[in-house]
PLY file of the C-alpha trace (Angstrom):
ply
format ascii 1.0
element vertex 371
property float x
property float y
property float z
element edge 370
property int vertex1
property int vertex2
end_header
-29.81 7.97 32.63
-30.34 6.68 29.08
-29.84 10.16 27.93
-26.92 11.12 29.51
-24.97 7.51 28.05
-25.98 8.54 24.74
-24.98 12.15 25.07
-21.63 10.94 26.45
-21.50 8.24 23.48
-22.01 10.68 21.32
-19.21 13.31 22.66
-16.60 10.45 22.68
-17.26 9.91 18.46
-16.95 13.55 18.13
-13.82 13.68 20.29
-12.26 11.10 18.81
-12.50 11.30 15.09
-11.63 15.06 15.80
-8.41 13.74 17.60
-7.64 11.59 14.64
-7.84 14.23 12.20
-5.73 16.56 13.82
-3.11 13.51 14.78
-2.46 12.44 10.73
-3.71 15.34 8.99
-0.45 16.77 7.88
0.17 19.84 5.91
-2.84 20.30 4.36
-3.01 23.50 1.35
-5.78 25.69 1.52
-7.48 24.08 -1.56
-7.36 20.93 0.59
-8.52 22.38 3.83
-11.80 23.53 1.53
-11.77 20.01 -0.15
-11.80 18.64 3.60
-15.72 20.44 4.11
-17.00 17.86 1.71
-14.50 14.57 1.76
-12.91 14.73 5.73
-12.55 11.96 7.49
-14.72 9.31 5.35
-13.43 6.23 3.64
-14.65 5.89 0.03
-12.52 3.81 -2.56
-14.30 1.79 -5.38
-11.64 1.75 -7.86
-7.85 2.88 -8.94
-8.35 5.78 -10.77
-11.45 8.26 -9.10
-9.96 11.67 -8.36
-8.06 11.29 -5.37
-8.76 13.37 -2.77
-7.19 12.42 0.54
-4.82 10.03 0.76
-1.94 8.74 3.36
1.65 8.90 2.32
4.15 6.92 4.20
7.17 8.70 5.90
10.87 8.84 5.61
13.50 6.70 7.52
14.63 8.37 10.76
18.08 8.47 11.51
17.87 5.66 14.24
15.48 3.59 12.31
17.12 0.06 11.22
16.99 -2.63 8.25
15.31 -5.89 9.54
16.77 -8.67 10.81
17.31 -11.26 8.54
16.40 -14.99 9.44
16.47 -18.18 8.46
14.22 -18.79 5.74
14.69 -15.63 4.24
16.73 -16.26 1.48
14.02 -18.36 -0.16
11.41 -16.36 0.40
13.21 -13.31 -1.04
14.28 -14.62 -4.06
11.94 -11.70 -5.96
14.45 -8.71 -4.80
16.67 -7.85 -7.61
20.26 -9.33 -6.93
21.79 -5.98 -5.51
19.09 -5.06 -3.43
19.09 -9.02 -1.88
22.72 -8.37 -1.11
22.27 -4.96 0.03
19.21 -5.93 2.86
21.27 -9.45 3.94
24.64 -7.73 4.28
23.24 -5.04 6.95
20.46 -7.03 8.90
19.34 -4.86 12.04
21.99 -1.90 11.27
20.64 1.61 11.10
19.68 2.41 7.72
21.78 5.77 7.50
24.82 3.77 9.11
24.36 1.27 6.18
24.06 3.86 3.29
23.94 7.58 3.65
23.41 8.30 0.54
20.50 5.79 0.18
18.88 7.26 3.26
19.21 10.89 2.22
17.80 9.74 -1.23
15.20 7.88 -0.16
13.86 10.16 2.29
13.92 13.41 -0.54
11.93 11.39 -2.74
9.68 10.23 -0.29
8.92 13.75 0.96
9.09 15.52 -2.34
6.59 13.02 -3.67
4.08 14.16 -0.64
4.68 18.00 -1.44
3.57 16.62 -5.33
0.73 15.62 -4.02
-0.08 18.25 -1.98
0.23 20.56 -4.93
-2.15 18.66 -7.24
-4.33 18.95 -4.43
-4.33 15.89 -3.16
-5.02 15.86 1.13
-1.71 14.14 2.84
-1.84 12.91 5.87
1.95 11.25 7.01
1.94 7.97 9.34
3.16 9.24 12.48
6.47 7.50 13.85
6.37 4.02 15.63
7.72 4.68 19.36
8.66 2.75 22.30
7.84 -0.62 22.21
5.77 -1.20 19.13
9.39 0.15 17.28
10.40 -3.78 18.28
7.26 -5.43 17.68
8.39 -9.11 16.47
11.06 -7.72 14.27
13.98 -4.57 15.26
13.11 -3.56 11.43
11.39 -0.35 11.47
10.30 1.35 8.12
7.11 3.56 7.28
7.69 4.31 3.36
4.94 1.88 2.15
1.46 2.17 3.50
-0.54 0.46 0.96
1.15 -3.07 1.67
-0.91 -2.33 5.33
-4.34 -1.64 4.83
-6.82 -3.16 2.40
-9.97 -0.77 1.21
-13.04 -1.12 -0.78
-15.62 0.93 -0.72
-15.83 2.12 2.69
-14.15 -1.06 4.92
-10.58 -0.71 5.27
-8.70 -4.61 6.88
-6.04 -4.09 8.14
-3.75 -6.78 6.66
-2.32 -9.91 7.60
1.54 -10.06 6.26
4.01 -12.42 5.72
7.23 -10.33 6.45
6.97 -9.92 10.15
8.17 -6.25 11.00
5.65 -4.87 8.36
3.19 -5.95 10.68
3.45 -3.22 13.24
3.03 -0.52 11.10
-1.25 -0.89 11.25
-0.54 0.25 15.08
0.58 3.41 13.32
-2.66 4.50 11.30
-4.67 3.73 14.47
-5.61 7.19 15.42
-7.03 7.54 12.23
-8.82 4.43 11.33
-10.13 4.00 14.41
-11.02 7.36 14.97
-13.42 7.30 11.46
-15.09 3.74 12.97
-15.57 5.57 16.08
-17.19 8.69 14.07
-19.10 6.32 12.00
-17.27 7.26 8.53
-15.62 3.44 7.98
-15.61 -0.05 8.95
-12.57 -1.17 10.44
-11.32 -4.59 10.55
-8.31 -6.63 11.76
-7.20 -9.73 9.65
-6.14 -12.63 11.47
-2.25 -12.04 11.95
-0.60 -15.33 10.52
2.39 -17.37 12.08
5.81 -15.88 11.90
6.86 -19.64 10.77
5.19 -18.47 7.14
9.03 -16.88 6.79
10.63 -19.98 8.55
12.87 -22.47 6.03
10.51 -24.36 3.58
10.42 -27.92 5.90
8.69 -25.33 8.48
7.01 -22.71 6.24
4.61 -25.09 4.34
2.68 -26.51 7.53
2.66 -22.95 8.73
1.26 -21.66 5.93
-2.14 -23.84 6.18
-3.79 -22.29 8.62
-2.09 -18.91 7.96
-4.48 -16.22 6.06
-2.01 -13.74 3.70
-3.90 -10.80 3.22
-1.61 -8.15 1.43
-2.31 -4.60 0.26
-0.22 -4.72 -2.36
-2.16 -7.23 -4.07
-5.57 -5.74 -3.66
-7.40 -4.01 -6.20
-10.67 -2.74 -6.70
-12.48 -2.06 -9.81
-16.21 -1.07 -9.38
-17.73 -4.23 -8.13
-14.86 -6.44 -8.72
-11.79 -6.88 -6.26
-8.67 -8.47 -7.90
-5.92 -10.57 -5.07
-2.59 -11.36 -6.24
-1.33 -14.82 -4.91
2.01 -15.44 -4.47
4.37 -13.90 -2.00
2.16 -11.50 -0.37
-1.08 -13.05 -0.04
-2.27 -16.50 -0.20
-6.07 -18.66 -1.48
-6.55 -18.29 2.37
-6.27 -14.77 1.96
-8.41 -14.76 -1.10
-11.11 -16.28 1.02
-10.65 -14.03 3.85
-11.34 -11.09 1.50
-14.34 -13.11 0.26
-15.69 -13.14 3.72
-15.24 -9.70 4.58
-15.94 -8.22 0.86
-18.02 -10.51 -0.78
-21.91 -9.60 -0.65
-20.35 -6.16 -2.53
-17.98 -7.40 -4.47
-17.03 -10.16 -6.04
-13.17 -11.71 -5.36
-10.82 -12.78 -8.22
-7.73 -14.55 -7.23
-4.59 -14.06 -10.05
-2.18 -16.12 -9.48
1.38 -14.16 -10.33
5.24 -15.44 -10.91
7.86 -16.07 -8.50
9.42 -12.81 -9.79
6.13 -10.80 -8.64
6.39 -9.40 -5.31
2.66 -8.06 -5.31
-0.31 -7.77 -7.78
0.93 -3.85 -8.05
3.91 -4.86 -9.56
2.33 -6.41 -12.64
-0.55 -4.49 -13.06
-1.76 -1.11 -13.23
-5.07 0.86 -14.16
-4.65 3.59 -15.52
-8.63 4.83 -16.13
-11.13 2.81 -17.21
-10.23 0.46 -20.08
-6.53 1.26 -20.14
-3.89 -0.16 -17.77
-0.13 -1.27 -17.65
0.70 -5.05 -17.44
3.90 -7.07 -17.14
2.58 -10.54 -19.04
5.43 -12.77 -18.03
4.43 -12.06 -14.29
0.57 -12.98 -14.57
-0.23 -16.42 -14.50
-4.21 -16.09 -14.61
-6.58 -15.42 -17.13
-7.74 -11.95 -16.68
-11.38 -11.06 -14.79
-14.03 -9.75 -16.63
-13.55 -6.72 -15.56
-10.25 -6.25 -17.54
-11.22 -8.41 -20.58
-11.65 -5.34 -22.69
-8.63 -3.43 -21.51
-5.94 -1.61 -23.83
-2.69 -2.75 -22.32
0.43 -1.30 -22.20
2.94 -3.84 -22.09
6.06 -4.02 -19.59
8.98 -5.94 -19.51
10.52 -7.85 -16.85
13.49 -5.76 -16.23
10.64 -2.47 -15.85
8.39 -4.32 -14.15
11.48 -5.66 -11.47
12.36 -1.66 -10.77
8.49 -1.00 -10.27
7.13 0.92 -13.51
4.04 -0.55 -13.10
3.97 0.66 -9.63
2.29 4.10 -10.21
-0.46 5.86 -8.94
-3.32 7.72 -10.33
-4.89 11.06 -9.15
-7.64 10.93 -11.95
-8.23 9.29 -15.13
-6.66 11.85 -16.54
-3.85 11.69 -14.61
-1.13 9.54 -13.42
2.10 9.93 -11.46
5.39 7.10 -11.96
8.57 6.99 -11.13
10.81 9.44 -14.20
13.51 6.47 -14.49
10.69 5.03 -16.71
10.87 7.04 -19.64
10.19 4.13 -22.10
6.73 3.64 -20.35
6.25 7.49 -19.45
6.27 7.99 -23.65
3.83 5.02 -23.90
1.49 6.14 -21.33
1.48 9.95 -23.30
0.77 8.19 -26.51
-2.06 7.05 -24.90
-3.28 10.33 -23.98
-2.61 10.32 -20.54
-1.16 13.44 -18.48
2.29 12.47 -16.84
3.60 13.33 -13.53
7.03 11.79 -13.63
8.37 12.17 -9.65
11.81 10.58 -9.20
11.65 7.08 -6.78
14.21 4.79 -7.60
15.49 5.05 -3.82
12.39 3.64 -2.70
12.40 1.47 -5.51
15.40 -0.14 -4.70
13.98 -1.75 -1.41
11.12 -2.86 -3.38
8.32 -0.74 -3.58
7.39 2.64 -5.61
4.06 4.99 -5.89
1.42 2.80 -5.23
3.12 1.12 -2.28
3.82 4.21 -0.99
0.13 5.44 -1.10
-3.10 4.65 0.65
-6.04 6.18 -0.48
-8.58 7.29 2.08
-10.98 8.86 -0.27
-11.24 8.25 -4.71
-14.49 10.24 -6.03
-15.96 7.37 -8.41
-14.39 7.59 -11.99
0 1
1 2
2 3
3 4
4 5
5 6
6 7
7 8
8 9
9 10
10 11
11 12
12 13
13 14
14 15
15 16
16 17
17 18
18 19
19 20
20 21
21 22
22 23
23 24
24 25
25 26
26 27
27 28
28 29
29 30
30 31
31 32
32 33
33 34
34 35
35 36
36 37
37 38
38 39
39 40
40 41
41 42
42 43
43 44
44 45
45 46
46 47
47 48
48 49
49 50
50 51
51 52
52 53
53 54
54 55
55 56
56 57
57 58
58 59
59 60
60 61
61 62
62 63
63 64
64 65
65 66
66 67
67 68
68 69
69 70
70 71
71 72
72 73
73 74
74 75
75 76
76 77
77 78
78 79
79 80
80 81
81 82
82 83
83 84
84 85
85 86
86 87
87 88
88 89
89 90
90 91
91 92
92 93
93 94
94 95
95 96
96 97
97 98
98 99
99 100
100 101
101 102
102 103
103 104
104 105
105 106
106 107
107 108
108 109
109 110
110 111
111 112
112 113
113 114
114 115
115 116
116 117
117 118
118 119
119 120
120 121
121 122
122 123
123 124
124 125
125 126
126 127
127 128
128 129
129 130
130 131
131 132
132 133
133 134
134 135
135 136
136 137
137 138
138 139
139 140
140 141
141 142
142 143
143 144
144 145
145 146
146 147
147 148
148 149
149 150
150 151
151 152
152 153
153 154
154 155
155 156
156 157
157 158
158 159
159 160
160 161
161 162
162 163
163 164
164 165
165 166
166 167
167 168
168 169
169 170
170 171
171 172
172 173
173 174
174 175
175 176
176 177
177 178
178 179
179 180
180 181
181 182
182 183
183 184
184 185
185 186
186 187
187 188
188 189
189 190
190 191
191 192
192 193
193 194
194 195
195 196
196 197
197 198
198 199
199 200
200 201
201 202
202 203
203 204
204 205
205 206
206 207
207 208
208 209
209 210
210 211
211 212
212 213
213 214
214 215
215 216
216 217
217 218
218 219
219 220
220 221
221 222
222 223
223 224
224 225
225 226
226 227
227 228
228 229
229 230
230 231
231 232
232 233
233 234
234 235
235 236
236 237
237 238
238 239
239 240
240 241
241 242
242 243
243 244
244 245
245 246
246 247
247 248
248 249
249 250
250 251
251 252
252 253
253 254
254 255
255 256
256 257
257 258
258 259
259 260
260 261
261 262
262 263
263 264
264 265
265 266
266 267
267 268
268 269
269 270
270 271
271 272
272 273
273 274
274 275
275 276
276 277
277 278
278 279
279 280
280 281
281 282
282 283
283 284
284 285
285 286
286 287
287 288
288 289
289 290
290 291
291 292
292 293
293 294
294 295
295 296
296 297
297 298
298 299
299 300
300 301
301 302
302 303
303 304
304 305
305 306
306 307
307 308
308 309
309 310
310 311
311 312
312 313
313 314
314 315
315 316
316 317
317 318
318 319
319 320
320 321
321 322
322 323
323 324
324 325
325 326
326 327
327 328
328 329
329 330
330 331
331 332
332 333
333 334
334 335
335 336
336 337
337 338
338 339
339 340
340 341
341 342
342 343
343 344
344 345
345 346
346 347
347 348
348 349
349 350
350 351
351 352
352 353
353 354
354 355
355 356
356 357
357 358
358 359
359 360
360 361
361 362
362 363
363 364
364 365
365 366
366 367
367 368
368 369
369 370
């Protein structure tokens, strides 16, 4: 009896993480599908800049996908979007994204896709969430969109948390990457954790948000970093010193947890900071309010201004430390970057980039060989 549970325990794993692969493994190049006999299916992130190997890339609006809702309380709390892009979000609450701009959505979704096929042929793996349907589409918010990954999932080493966001309808999109996650826990090739989901009053107007927001843990991927044995949390809009704690909890006999505290203008830790390889990085000054961690005392910085940092050149992504892709509008910091020696791949984004989020955002690596 004991052998047949076991043999049956053993068959679901297999059947599962097998299920998960083929569910988000995308178009994969041959180079990749070779690449996928040593790295498949197994979580392994313990820094910014290790070659990436397999990673997942969020996916374009569809046609009948719509701009959230806007509520009360909002108008505070997204006081970070540049002016155009406030107006742009408020003016067409819980329309369809192609009814409120074609030309966005067509832009959007060519960069978005042509930025996967770039990574594809650097020989990156890609796997593409798979589409929210039915009833999770409405999950707490009508809002439905899929471009930005990273903001969702939190990993180090080889634990990935789902996070626990502020804006509500991001929430849903962890139900998305469940085949996958869940499919490595069940194979045995991740941890896989949940983070406390935290009241929807933490958007509410500021009488309400501020008693909501002490017993609500903010855990956002955009403000998570890892460095080798350190892991950097933004606080601000995205996550919270709840949050910080939380990550403590889950993280901390690894790695230990440095809160930065960033500026009002700062949607995430991404958009301040980058690292670039070891001992070089991009930094927007005005934005971080901490003293830097020890782990980025000795960097060479590359210094961004506001107005770059507020259209996301910080917000890049790197496939080596070689290596680094950004968004071409940045040519100012593109030139800086190749003065540092650093090999370019300039991918145009400044659809995405309009709604507030770029490369990294739009990128969540599954597997970084250690720099």
């Amino acid at each position: 009896m004991t052998k047949t549970r076991t043999d049956r325990r053993t068959f679901i794993r297999a059947s599962v993480g097998a299920a998960a692969a083929v569910t988000l493994a995308g178009t994969i190049s041959e180079t990749n599908a070779k690449e996928e006999k040593t790295v498949a299916d197994e979580v392994h992130v313990y820094d910014e800049f290790g070659e990436l190997k397999d990673v997942v890339i969020g996916s374009p609006l569809a046609d009948d996908d719509c701009v959230f809702k806007w509520m009360p309380g909002m108008d505070e709390e997204f006081s970070w979007l540049k002016p155009e892009t406030f107006k742009f979000l408020k003016a067409n609450s819980d329309k369809p994204w192609k009814e409120a701009n074609p030309e966005l959505f067509s832009k959007i979704n060519q960069q978005v896709d042509n930025y996967a096929e770039t990574m594809e042929k650097h020989g990156v793996k890609v796997r593409r969430l798979p589409r929210l349907v039915h009833e999770d589409r409405n999950y707490i918010n009508p809002g439905v969109e899929q471009i930005f990954p990273r903001d969702v999932w939190c990993t180090a080493g080889n634990t990935v948390v789902a996070a626990a966001l502020r804006m509500p309808w991001k929430r849903k999109q962890y139900l998305a990457a469940a085949p996958l996650y869940v499919g490595m826990m069940e194979a045995g090739k991740c941890k896989y954790i949940q983070a406390p989901q935290p009241s929807t009053e933490v958007m509410s107007p500021p009488d309400r948000k501020h008693a909501a927001e002490t017993h609500s843990i903010l855990f956002d991927g955009g403000d998570f970093f890892v460095n080798g044995d350190e892991i950097y949390l933004g606080q601000g809009h995205g996550s919270n010193a709840l949050g910080a704690k939380f990550c403590e909890s889950v993280f901390g006999d690894q790695f230990k947890v440095y809160p930065l505290t960033l500026s009002g203008a700062a949607l995430h830790l991404d958009c301040t900071i980058a690292l670039l390889r070891p001992g070089l990085g991009i930094i927007c000054r005005e934005w971080l309010k901490s003293e830097l961690p020890p782990g980025l005392k000795n960097y060479k910085w590359i210094e961004a201004t506001e107005q770059e940092a507020a259209w996301l050149g910080v917000n890049g992504i790197a496939l080596n430390p070689e290596t680094y892709v950004v968004d071409s509008a940045h040519k100012r910091l593109i030139g800086e970057m190749r003065r540092h020696g650093v090999n370019v791949v300039a991918v145009p984004y400044d659809g995405p980039s309009f709604l507030g989020g770029a490369l990294r955002c739009s990128s969540q690596p599954v597997y970084r060989a250690k720099a």
